[in-house]
C-alpha positions in Angstrom: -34.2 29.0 -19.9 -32.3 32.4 -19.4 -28.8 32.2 -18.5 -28.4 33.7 -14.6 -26.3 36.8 -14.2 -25.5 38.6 -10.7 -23.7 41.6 -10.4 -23.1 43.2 -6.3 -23.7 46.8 -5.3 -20.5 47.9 -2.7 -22.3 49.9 -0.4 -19.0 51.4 0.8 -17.2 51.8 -2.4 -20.5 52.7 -4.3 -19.3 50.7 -7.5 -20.6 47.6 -9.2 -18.6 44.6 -8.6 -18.7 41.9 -11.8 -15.8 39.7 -11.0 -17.0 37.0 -8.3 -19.3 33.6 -8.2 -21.8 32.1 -6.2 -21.3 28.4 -5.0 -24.0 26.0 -4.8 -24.9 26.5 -1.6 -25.2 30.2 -2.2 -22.0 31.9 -0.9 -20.5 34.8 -2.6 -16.8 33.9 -3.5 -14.4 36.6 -4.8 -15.5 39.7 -2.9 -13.5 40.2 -0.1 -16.2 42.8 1.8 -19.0 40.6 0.6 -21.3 41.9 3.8 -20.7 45.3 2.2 -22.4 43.8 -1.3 -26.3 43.9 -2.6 -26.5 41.1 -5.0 -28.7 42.0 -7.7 -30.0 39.7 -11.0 -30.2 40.1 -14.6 -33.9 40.0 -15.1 -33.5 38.5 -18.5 -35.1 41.5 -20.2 -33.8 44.1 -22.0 -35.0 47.9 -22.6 -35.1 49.4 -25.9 -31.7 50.5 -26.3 -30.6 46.8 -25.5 -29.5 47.0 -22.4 -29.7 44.1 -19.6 -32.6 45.4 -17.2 -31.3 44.3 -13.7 -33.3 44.1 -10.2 -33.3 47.6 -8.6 -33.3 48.9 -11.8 -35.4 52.4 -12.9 -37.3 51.9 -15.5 -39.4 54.8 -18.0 -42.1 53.2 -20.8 -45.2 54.5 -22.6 -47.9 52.7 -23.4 -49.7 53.8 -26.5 -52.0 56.6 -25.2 -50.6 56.9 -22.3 -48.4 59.2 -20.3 -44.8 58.7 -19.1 -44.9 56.2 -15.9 -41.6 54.8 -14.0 -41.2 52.5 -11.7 -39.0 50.3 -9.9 -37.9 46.8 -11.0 -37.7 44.1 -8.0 -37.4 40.5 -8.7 -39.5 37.7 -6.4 -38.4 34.3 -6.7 -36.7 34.7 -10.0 -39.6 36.6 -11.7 -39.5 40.8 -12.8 -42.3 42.4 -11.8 -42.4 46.6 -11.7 -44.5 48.9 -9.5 -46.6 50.2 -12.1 -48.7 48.4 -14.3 -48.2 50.3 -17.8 -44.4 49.5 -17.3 -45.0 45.9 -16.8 -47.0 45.4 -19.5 -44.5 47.1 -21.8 -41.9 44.7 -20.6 -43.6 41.3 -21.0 -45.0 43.3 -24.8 -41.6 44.6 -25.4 -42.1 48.1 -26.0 -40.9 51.4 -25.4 -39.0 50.8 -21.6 -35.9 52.2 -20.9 -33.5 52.4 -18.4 -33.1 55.5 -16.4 -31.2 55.0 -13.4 -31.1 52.5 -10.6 -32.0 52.7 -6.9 -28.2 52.1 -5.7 -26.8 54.8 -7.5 -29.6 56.8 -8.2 -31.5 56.5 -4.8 -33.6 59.7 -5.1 -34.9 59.1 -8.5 -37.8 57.1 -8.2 -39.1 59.7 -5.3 -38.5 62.5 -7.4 -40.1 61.1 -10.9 -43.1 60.2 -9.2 -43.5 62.8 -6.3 -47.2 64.5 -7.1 -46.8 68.2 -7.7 
């Protein structure tokens, strides 16, 4: 079993908050404008620079033979999943994924990578 890590996205501030807990019954404690916050979990994953892939990350990966995809990582009921296939696989094979922004701070980047010329 993975350990379970949040971070919060301030929507005013536009920072990361990493100082704060989550009671049992699922209240945010520690952030004072915690309406203002996007809760976001650590997926359990990492890319292949070793960094923790969060929900609402962007993610980059090639398959073998393939071309460069992105795509969006969103978590349902405590399970990754991504928008496109080839980067999905890559994750649960552990290949070449890697993290290339996020959709908080990064908001037109998954628009712009895969806009069709």
């Amino acid at each position: 079993m993975r350990d379970r890590k949040f971070k919060a996205w301030d929507r005013v501030k536009k920072e990361w908050v990493t100082s704060f807990s989550i009671s049992s019954w699922g209240e945010v404690i520690g952030i004072p404008n915690a309406k203002d916050c996007v809760l976001v979990e650590w997926t359990g994953l990492h890319d292949k620079h070793g960094n923790e892939i969060w929900e609402g990350d962007i993610l980059r990966g090639r398959e073998p033979e393939t071309e460069i995809t992105t795509g969006e990582l969103r978590m349902i009921v405590g399970d990754a999943f991504v928008d496109y296939a080839a980067i999905r696989d890559a994750i649960i094979d552990n290949k070449c994924i890697e993290i290339i922004g996020n959709i908080y701070e990064n908001p037109d980047l998954l628009a712009t990578l895969t806009k069709k010329p």
